[in-house]
LUMLUMLO-733855 format. One record per residue: x, y, z of N, C-alpha, C in turn. Coordinates in steps of 0.02 Angstrom, whole numbers, plus 50000, padded with zeros to 5 digits. Atoms other than C-alpha are relative to their C-alpha. Layout:
N
XYZXYZXYZ/...
This chain:
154
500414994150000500005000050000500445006350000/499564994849993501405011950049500385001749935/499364998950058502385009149886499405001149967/500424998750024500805011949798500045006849993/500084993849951500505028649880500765004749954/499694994450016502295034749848500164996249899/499915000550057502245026249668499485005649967/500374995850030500695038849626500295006650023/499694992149968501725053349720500435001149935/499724998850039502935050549602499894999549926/500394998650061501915050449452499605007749980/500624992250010500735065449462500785006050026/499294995249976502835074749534499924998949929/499725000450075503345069649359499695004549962/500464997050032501885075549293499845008349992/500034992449991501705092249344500725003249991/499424999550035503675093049319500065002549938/500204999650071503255090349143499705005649974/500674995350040501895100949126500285006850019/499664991049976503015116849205500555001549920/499605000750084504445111449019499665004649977/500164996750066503035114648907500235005549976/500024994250001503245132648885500674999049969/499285000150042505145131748843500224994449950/499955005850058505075115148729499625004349946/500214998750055503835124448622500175008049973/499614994649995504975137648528499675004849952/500664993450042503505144348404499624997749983/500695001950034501785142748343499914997349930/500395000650084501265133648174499334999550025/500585000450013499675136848125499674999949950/500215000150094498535133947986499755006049998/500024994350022497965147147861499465003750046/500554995449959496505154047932500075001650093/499794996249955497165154948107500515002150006/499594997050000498615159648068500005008849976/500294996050042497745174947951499765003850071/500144996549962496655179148120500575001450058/499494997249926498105179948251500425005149972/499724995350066498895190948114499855005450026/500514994050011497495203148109500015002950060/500004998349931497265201248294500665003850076/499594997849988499005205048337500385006849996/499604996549984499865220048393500665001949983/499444998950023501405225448301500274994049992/499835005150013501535211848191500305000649928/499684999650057502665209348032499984992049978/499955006150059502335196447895500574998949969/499335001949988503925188247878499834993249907/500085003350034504055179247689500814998149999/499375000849998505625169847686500334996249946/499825000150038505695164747514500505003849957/499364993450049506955170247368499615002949970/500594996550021506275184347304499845000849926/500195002550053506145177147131499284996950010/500745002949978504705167347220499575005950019/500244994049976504215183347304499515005349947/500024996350068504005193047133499354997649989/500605005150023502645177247086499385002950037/500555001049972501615179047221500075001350083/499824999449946501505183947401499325001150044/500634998449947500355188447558500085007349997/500204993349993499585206347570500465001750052/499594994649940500845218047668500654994050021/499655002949979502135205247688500795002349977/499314996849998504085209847703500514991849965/499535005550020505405197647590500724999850052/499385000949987506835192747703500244992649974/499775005650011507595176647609500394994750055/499815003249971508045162947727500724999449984/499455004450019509405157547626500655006850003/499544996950002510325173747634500175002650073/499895000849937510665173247816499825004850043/500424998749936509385174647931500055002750033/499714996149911510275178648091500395005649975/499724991249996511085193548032499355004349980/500634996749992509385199847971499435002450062/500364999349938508865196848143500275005450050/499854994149938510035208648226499665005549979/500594993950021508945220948141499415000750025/500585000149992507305216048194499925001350075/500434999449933506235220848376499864993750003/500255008849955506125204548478499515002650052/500664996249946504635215348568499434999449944/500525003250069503615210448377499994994950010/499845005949985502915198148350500004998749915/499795000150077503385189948172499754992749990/500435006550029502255175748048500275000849937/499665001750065503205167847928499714994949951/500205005050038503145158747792500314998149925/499604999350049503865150447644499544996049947/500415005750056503225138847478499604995250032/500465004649956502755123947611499995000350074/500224998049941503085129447783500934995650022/499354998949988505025122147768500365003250021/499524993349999506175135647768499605004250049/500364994849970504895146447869500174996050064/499915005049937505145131547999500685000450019/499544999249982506895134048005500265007150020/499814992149958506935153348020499575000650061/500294997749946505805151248152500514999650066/499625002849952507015141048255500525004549986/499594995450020508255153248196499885006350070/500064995249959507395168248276499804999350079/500064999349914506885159448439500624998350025/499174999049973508865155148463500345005950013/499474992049999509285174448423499435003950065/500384995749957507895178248577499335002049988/500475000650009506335179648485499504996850038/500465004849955504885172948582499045001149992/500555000149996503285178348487500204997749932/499955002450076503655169748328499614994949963/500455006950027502305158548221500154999249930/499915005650072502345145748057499494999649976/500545000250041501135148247931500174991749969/499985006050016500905127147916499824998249935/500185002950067501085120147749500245007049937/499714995350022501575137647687499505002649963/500604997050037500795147647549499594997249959/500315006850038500465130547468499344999450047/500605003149988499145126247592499575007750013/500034992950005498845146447609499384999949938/500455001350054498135144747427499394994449990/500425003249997497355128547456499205002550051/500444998749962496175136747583499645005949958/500244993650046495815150747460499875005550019/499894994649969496515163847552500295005149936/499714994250055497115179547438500555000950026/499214997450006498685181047382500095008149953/500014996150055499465196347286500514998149960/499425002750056500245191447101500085004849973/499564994050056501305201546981500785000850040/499284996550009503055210546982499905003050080/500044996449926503445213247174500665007449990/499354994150016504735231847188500384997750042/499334997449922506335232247279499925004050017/499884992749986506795245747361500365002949980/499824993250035507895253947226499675000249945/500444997750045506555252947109499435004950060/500304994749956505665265847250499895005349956/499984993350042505285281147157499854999149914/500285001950053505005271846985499564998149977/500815001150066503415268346868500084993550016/499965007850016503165248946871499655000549941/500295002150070502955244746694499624992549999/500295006550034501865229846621499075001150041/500624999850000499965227046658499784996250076/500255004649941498925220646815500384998250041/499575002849921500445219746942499525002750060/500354999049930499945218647123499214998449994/500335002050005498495210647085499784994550077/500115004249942497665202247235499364994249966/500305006850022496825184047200499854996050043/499985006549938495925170147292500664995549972/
């Protein structure tokens, strides 16, 4: 009976042990499109984080979203950014967006979410994207030539 007793002591210890982790095991949010879209909206100084190359970028993107390319290194882009934002990324399938996440919660980040499946399942939900010719910023101050850029689409 006694070993009983401290065998459930030390079960429900473990337990609540455990359950104090969570919080620091989980280092950012994926979410699918549509809640990822309202915690967006609902959020407080938030920056749309696309972390494709911006050849992909150009194609097709999310309304108001900022290109930082994963592949051209992340963590120095990060000493730039407010770790007091919070930042929703995302890439073609939710890859690369999965690795800058872990990226920015290593550089101190700690409100950071994963648009799951990326803009692939983004589109599958028939959320609006905007297509055409995206600008840099030293085309700033120039005409965009050709027809129907920035076009927004389910």
């Amino acid at each position: 009976m006694k070993s009983l007793a401290l065998f459930l002591l030390f079960c429900l210890g473990t337990l609540f042990q455990l359950d104090g982790q969570v919080p620091d095991s989980v280092k950012y949010r994926s979410l699918r499109p549509h809640e990822f879209y309202d915690t967006y909206l609902k959020t407080d100084s938030a920056v749309l984080l696309d972390v494709r190359e911006y050849f992909e970028f150009r194609k097709s993107r999310l309304k108001d979203a900022v290109n930082i390319p994963s592949s051209r290194n992340i963590e120095l882009a990060a000493d730039s950014l407010d770790k007091n934002t919070s930042y929703f990324l995302y890439c073609y399938s939710g890859g690369r967006s999965s690795k800058a996440a872990k990226i920015l919660y290593n550089k101190g980040f700690r409100k950071v979410y994963n648009l799951e499946g990326g803009i692939t399942a983004w589109r599958k939900d028939r959320m609006p994207v905007i297509k055409g010719a995206g600008r840099r910023a030293e085309d700033k101050g120039r005409r965009a030539k050709g027809r129907g850029q920035n076009r927004v689409t389910p």
